[in-house]
TIGULUM-8580 format. One line per field, with one value per residue: residue number from 1; x, z, y of N, C-alpha, C, O in turn; residue in one letter. Coordinates in steps of 0.1 Angstrom, whole numbers, always signed. Layout:
<atoms>
resi [NUM | ...]
n_u [X | ...]
n_w [Z | ...]
n_v [Y | ...]
ca_u [X | ...]
ca_w [Z | ...]
ca_v [Y | ...]
c_u [X | ...]
c_w [Z | ...]
c_v [Y | ...]
o_u [X | ...]
o_w [Z | ...]
o_v [Y | ...]
resn [a | ...]
</atoms>
This chain:
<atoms>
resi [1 | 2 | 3 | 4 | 5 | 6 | 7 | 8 | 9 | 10 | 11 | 12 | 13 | 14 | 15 | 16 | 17 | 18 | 19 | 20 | 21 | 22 | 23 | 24 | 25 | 26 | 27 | 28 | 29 | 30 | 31 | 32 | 33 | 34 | 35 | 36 | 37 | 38 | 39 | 40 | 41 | 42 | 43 | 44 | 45 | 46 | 47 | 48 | 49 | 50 | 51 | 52 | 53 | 54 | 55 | 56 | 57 | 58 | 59 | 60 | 61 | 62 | 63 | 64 | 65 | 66 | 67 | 68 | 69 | 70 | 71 | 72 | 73 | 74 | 75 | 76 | 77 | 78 | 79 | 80 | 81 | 82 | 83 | 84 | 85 | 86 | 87 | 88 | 89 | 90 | 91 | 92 | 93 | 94 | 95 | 96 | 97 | 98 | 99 | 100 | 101 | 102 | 103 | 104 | 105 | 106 | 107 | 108 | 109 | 110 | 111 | 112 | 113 | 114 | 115 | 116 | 117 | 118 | 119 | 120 | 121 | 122 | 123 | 124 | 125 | 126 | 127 | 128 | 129 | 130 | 131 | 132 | 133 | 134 | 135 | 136 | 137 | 138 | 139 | 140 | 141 | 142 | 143 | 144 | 145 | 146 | 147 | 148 | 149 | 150 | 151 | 152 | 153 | 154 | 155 | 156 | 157 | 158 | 159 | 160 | 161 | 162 | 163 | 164 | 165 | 166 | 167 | 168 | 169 | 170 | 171 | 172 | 173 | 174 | 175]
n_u [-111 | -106 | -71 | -66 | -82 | -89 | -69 | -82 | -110 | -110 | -114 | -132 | -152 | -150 | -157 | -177 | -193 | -193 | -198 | -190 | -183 | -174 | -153 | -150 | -119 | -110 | -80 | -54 | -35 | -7 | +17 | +29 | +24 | +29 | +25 | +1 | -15 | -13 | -23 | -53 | -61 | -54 | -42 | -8 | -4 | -27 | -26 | -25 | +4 | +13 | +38 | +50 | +72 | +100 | +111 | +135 | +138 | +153 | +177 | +170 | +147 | +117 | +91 | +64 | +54 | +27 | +34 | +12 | +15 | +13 | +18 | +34 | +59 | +87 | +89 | +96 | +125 | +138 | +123 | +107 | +117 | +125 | +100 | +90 | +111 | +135 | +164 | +170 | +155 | +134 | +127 | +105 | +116 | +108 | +89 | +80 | +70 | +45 | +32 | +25 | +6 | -6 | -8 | +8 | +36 | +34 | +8 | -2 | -25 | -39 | -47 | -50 | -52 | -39 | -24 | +1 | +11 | +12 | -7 | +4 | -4 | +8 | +0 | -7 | -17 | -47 | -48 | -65 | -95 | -104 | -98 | -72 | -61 | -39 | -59 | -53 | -48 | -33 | -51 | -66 | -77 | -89 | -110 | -120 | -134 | -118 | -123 | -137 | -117 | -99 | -117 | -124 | -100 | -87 | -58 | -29 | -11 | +11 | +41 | +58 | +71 | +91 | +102 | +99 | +132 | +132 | +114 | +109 | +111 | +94 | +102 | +122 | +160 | +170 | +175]
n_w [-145 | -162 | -175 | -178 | -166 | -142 | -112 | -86 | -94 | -99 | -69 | -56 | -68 | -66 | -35 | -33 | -48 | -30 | -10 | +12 | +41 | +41 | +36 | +12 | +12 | +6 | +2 | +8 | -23 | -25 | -17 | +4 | +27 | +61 | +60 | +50 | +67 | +88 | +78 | +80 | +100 | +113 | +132 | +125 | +122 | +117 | +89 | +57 | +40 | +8 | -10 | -41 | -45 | -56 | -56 | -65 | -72 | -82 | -108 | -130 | -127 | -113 | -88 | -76 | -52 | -34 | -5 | +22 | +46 | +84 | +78 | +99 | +101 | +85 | +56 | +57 | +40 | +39 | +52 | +37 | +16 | +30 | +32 | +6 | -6 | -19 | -33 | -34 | -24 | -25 | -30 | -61 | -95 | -105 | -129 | -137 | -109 | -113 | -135 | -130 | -99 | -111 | -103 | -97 | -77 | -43 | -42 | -41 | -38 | -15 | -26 | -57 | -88 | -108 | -122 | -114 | -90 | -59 | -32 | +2 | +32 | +61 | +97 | +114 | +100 | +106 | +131 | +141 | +143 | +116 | +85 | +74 | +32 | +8 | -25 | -49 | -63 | -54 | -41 | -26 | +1 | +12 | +38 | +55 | +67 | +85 | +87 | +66 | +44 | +47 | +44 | +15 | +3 | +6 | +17 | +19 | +55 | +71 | +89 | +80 | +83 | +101 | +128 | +122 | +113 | +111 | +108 | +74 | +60 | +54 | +36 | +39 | +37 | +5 | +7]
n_v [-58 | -27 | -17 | +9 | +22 | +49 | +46 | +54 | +53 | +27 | +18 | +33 | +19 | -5 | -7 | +7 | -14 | -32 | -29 | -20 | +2 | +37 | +66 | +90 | +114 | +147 | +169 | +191 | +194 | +166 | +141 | +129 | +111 | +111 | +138 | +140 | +123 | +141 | +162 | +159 | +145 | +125 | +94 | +83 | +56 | +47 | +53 | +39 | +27 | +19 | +3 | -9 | -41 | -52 | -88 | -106 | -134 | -161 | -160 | -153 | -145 | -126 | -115 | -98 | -75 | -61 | -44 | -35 | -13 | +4 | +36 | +51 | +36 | +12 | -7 | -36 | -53 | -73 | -92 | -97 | -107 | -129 | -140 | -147 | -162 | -154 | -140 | -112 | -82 | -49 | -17 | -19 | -8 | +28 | +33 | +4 | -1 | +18 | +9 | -18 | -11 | +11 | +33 | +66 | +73 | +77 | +77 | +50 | +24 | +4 | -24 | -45 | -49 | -61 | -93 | -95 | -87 | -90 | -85 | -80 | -79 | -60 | -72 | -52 | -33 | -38 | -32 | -9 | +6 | +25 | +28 | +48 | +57 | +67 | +75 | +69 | +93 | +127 | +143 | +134 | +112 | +77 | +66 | +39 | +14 | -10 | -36 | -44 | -38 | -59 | -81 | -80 | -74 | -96 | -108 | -121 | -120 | -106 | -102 | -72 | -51 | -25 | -7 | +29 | +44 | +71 | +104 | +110 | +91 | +65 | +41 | +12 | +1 | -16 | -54]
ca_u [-113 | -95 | -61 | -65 | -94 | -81 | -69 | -92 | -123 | -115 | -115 | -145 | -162 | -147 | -156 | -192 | -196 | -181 | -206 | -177 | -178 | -165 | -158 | -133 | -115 | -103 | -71 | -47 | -21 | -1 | +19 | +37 | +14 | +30 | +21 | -14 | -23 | -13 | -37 | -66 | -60 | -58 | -29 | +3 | -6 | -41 | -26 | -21 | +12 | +13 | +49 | +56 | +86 | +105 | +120 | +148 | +136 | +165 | +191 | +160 | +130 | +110 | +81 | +63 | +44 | +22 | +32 | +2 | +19 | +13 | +26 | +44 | +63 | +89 | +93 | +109 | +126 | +144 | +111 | +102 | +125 | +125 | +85 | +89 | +125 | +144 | +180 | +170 | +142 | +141 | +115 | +102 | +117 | +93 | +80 | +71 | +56 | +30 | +25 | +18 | +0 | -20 | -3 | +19 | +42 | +31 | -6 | -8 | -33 | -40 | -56 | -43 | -59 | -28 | -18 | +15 | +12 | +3 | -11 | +4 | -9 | +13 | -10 | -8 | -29 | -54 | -49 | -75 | -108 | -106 | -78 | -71 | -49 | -45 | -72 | -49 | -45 | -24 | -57 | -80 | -76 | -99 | -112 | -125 | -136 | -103 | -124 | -141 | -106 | -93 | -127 | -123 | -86 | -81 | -45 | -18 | -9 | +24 | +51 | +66 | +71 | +99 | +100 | +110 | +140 | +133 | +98 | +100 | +110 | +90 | +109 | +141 | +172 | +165 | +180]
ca_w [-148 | -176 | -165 | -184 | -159 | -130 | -99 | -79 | -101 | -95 | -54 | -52 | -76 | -55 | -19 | -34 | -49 | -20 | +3 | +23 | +49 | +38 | +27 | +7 | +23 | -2 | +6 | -6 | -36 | -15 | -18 | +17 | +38 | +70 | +57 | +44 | +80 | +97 | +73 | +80 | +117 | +120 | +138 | +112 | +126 | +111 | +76 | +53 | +28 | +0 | -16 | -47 | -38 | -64 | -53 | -70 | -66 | -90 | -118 | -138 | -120 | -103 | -81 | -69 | -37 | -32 | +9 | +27 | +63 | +87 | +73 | +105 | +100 | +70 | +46 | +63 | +28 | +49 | +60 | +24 | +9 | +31 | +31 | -10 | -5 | -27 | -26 | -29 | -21 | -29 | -40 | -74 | -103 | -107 | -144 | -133 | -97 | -117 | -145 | -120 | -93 | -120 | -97 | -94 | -65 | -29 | -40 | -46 | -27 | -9 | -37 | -67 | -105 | -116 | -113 | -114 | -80 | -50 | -21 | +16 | +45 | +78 | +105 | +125 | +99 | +112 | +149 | +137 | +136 | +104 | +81 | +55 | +22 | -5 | -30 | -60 | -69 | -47 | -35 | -18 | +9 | +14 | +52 | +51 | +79 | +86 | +90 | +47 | +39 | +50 | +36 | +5 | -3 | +15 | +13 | +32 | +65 | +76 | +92 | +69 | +86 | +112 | +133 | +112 | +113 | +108 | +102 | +70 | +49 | +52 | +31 | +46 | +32 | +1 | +14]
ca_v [-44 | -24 | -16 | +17 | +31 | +53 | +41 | +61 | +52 | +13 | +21 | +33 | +11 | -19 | -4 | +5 | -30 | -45 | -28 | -14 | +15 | +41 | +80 | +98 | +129 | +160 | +177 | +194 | +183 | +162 | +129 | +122 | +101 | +116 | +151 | +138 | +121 | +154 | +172 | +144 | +145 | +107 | +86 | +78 | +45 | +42 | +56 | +26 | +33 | +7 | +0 | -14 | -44 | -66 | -95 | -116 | -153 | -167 | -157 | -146 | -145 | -112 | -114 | -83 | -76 | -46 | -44 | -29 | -12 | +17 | +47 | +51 | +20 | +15 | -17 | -45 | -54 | -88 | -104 | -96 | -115 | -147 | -145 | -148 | -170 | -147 | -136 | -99 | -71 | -39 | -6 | -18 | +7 | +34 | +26 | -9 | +0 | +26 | -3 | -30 | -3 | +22 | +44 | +74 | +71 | +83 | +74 | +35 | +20 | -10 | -34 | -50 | -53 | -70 | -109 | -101 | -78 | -97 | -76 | -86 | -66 | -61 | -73 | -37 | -21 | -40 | -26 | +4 | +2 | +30 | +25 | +54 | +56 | +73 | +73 | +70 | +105 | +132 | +149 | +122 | +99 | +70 | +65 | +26 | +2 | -25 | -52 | -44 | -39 | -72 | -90 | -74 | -75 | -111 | -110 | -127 | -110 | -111 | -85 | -70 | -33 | -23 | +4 | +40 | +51 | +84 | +104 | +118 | +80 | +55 | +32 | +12 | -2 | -28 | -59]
c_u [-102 | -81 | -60 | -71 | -84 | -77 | -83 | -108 | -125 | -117 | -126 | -157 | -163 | -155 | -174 | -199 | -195 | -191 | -204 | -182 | -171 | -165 | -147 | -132 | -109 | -94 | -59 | -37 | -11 | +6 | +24 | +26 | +16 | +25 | +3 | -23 | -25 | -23 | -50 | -68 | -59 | -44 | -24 | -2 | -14 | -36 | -18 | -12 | +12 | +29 | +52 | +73 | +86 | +115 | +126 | +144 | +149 | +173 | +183 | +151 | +129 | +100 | +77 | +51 | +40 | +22 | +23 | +11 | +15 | +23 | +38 | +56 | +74 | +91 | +102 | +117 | +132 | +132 | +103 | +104 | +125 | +111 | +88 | +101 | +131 | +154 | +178 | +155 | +145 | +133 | +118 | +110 | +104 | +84 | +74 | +63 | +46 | +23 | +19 | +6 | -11 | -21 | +7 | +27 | +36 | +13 | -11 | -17 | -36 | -47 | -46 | -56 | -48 | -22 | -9 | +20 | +5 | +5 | -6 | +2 | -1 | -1 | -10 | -16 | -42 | -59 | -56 | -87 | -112 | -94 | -76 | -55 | -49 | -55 | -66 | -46 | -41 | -37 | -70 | -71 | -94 | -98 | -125 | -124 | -126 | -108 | -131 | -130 | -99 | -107 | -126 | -108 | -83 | -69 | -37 | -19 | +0 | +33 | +61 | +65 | +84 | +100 | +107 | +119 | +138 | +115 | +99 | +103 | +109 | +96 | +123 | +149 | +169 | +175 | +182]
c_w [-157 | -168 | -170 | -171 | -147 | -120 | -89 | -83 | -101 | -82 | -48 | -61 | -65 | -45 | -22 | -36 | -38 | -6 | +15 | +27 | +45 | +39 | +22 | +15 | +14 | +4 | +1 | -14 | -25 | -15 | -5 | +26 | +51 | +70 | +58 | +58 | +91 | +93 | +79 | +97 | +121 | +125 | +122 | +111 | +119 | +92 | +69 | +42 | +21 | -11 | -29 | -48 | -48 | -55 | -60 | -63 | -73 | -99 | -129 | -140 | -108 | -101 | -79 | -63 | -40 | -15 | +13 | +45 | +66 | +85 | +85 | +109 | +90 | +62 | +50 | +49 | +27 | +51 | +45 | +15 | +18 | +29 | +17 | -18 | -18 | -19 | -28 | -29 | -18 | -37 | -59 | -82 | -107 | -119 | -141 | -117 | -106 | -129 | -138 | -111 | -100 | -112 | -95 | -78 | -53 | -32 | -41 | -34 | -25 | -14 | -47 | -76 | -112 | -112 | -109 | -99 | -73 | -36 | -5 | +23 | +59 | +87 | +114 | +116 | +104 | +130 | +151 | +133 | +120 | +102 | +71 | +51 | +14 | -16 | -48 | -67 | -53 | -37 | -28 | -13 | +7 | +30 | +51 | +66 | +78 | +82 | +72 | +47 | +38 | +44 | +22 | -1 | -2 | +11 | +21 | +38 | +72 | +81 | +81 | +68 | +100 | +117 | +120 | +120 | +116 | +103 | +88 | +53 | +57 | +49 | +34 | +33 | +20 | +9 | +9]
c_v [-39 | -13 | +4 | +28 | +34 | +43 | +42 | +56 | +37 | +13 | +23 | +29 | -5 | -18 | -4 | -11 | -41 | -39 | -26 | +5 | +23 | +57 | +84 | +111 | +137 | +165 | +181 | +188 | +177 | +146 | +122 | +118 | +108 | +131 | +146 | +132 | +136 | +163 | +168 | +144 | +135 | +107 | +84 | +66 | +40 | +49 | +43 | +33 | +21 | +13 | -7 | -25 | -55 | -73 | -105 | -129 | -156 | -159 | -147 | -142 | -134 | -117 | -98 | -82 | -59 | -47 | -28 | -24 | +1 | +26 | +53 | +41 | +22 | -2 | -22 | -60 | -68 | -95 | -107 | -103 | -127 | -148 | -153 | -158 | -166 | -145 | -121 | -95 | -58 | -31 | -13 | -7 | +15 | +33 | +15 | -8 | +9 | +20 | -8 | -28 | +2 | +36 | +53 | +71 | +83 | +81 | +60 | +34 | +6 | -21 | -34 | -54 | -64 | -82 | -109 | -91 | -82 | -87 | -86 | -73 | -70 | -66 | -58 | -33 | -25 | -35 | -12 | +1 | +10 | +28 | +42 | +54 | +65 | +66 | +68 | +82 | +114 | +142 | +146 | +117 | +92 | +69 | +49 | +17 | -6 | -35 | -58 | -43 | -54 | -85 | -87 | -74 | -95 | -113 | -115 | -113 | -116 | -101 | -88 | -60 | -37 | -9 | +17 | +39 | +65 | +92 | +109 | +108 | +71 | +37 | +28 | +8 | -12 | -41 | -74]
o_u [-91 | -81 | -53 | -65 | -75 | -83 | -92 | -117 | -137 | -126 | -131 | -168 | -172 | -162 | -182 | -206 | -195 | -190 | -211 | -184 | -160 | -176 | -136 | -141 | -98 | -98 | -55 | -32 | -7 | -2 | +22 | +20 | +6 | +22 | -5 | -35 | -34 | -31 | -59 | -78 | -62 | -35 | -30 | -5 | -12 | -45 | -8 | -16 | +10 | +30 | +60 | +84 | +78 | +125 | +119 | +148 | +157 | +174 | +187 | +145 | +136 | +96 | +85 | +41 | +45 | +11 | +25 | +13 | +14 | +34 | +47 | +59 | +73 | +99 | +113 | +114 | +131 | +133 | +96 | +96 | +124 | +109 | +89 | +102 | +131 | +155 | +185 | +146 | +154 | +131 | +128 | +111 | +93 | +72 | +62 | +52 | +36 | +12 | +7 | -3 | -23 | -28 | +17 | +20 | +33 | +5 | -24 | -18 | -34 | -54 | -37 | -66 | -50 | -15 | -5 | +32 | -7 | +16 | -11 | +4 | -3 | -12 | -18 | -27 | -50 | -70 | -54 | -90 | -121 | -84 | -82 | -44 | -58 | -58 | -73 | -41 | -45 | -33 | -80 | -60 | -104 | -87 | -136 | -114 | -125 | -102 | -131 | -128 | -95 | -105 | -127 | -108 | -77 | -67 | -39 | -22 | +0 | +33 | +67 | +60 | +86 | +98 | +116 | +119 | +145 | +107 | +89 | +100 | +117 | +95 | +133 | +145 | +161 | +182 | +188]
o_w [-160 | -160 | -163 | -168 | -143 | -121 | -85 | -74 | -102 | -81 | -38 | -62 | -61 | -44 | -17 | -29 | -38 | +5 | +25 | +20 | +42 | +43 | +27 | +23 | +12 | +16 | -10 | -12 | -16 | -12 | -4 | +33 | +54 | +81 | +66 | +60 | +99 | +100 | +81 | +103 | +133 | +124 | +111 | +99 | +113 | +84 | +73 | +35 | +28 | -18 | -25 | -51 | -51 | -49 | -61 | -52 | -65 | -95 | -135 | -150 | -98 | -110 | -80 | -68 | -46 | -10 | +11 | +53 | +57 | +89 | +81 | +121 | +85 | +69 | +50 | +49 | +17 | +50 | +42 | +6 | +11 | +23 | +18 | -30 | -27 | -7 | -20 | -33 | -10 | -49 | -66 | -76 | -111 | -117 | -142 | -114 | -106 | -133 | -138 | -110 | -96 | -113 | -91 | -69 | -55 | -22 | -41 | -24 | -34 | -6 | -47 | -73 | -120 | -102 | -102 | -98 | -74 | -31 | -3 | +21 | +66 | +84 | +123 | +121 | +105 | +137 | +161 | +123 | +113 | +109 | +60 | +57 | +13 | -15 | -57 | -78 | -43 | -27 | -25 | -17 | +3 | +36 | +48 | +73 | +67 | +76 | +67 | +55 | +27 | +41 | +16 | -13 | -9 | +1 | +33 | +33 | +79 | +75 | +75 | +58 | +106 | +109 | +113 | +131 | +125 | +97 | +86 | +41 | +65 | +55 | +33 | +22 | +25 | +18 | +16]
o_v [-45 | -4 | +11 | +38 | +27 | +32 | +33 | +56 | +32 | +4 | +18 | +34 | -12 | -27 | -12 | -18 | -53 | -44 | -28 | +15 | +19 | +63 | +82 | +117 | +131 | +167 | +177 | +177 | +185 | +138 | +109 | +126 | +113 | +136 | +151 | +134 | +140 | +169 | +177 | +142 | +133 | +116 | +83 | +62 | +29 | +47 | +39 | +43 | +11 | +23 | -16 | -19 | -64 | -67 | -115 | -133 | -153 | -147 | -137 | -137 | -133 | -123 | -88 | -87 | -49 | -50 | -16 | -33 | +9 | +24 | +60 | +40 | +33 | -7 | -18 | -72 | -74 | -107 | -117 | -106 | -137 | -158 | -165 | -160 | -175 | -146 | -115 | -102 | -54 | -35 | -13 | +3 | +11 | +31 | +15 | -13 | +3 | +23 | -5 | -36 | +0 | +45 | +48 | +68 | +95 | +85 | +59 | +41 | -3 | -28 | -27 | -60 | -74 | -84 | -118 | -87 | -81 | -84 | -97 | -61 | -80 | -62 | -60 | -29 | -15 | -36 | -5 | -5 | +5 | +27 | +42 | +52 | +72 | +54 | +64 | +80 | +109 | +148 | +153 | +115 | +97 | +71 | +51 | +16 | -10 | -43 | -69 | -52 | -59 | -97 | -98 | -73 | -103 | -121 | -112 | -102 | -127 | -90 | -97 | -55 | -47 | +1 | +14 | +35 | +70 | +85 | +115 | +111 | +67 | +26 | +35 | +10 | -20 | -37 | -82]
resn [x | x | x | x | x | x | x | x | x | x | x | x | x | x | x | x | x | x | x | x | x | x | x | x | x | x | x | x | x | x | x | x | x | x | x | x | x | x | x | x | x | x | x | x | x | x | x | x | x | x | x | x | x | x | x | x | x | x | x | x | x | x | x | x | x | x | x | x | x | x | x | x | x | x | x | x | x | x | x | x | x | x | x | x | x | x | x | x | x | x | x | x | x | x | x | x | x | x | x | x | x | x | x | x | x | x | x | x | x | x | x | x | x | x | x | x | x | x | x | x | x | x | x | x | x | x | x | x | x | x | x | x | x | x | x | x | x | x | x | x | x | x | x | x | x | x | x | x | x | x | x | x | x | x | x | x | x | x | x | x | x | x | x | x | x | x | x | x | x | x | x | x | x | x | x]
</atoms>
């Protein structure tokens, strides 16, 4: 697909093609997942946050994960780095997460267009029979069957979430 075309407009091209469960949800302008489940009425639990994460394999070498976890959860940035046996891990810079993504921050979503952006999914988002995310833009959620998500992405599934800290970031320490 052309890396040009929205986010949002590859999501539900995929989901339809893909013969996936589904519906989008309208609401207002809004980027915080914890705000955006509260609007939606669903569990934090069932809201899928997707991270942009560079990791430092060597002296000169980056990897980068799109980690899939419940939004009540935050980025276990340690399990991230031995999964990928790097010496660090650590939020992408924001120019290269919305290259790699096709997304603005607080909307990525749980799929990858890009080779160089490999999708891992915590196994908890799975512990929902609906999952939602953002849609790619700040005023949609997606609301999608777990079990089409996980057929349809097929991505490793590994922890790679720890409990929050705190409700109102997501994202822990790099590490």
């Amino acid at each position: 697909m052309a890396r040009s075309r929205k986010a949002y407009d590859r999501v539900i091209e995929l989901l339809g093609t893909s013969s996936a469960d589904f519906r989008t949800l309208d609401h207002p302008r809004e980027r915080s997942t914890n705000i955006v489940s509260s609007m939606l009425g669903c569990d934090r639990a069932a809201f899928v946050e997707s991270a942009v994460v560079m990791v430092k394999t060597s002296k000169n070498e980056k990897v980068y994960v799109l980690a899939a976890i419940p939004s009540d959860r935050q980025v276990d940035f340690g399990a991230i780095r031995a999964m990928r046996g790097g010496s660090y891990a650590g939020p992408a810079h924001p120019d290269i997460a919305r290259r790699l993504s096709g997304c603005a921050s607080g909307t990525e979503v749980p799929f990858s267009w890009d080779a160089d952006l490999v999708v891992v999914v915590d196994p908890l988002v799975y512990d929902h029979d609906e999952i939602y995310f953002p849609a790619g833009r700040p005023d949609r959620a997606v609301a999608l069957v777990a079990e089409d998500h996980r057929r349809i992405v097929q991505a490793a599934e590994h922890s790679i979430s720890k409990e929050s800290s705190g409700p109102a970031n997501p994202a822990a320490r790099p590490s």
